[in-house]
N, C-alpha and C positions, 0 to 999 in steps of 0.2 A: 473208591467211593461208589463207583456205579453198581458194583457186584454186591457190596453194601444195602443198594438201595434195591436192586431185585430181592434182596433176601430178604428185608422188610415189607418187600409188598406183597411176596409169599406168605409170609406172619402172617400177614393180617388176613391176604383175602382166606386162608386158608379157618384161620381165627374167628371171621365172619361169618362161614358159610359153614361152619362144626356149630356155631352158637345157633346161627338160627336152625340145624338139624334137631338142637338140642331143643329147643322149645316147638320142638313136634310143627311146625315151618307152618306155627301163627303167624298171617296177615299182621294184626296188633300188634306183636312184637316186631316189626319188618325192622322197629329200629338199631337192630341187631347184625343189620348189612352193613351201616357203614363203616366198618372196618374193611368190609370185603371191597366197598367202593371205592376207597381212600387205598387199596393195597391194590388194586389193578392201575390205579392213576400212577404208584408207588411204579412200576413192573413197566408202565409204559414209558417212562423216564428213565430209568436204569437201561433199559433197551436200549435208549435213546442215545443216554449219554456214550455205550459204548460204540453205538454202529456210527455217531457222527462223533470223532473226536476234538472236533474242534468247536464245539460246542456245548462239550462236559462241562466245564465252568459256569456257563449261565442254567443250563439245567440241574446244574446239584444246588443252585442259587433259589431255583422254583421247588426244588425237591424240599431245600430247608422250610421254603414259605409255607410249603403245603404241611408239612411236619407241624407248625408250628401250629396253624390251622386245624390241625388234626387233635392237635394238644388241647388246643382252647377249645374245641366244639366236644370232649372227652373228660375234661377236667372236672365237671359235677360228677363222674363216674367213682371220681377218687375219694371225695367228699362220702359219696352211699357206700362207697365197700368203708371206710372208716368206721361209719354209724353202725353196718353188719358186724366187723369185730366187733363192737363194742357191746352188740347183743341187740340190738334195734330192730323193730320188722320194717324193711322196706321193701315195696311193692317192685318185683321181677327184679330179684337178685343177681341172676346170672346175667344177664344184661349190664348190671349196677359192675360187677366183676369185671367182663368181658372189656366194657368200657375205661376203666382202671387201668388194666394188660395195656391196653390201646396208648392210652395218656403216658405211659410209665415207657413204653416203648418209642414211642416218638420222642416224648421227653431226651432218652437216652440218645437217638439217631440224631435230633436237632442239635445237642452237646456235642458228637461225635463231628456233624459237619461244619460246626463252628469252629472248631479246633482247625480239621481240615483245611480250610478254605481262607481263614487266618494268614498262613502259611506261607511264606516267599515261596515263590514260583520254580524257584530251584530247587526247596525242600519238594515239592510235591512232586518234579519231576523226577529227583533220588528216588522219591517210596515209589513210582511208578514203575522206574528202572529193577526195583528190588525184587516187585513182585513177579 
């Protein structure tokens, strides 16, 4: 789960800081970072959880919350790329997109750690043991 959650916080910050090169790195648009701010918080947790093992648990615990967080502060994203398929003009699209990616992504990782963490304590130390 922790290797999981570097790899999403790579997504993003990586996600974040391609979007804002993309809109030629308007000021106005800055709101274009938070993917990249929400995927270093993502990276410093993942860190975390493996260098301290005995505290993976409560950190994939803030990792779901932040995810979730991620999700509801991302979710009018989803909404503007809808309205864009459907042929609508709305104002800085690629932001409207970016933010979509972002929702649909943590969406998925929040699912992902739920499932996880779910999990009797001996299932999670078998897939620990597997990997």
């Amino acid at each position: 789960m922790a290797h999981n959650t570097i790899g999403l916080g790579a997504f993003l910050t990586i996600l974040g800081l391609g979007t804002f090169a993309l809109v030629n790195f308007d000021p106005i648009l800055a709101g274009s970072l938070y993917p990249a701010a929400l995927g270093s918080l993502f990276l410093a947790l993942g860190v975390t959880a493996i260098r301290r093992p005995g505290w993976r648990r409560p950190v994939m615990y803030v990792a779901a919350s932040l995810s979730l967080l991620a999700l509801l502060l991302t979710a009018p994203g989803l909404l503007k790329a809808v309205r864009l398929l459907f042929g609508a003009r709305i104002p800085h699209p690629t932001i409207a997109l970016e933010h979509s990616v972002t929702a649909l992504v943590c969406m998925g990782f929040l699912l992902h750690l739920v499932v996880r963490l779910r999990a009797t304590p001996r299932d999670v130390e078998d897939h620990v043991e597997q990997m």
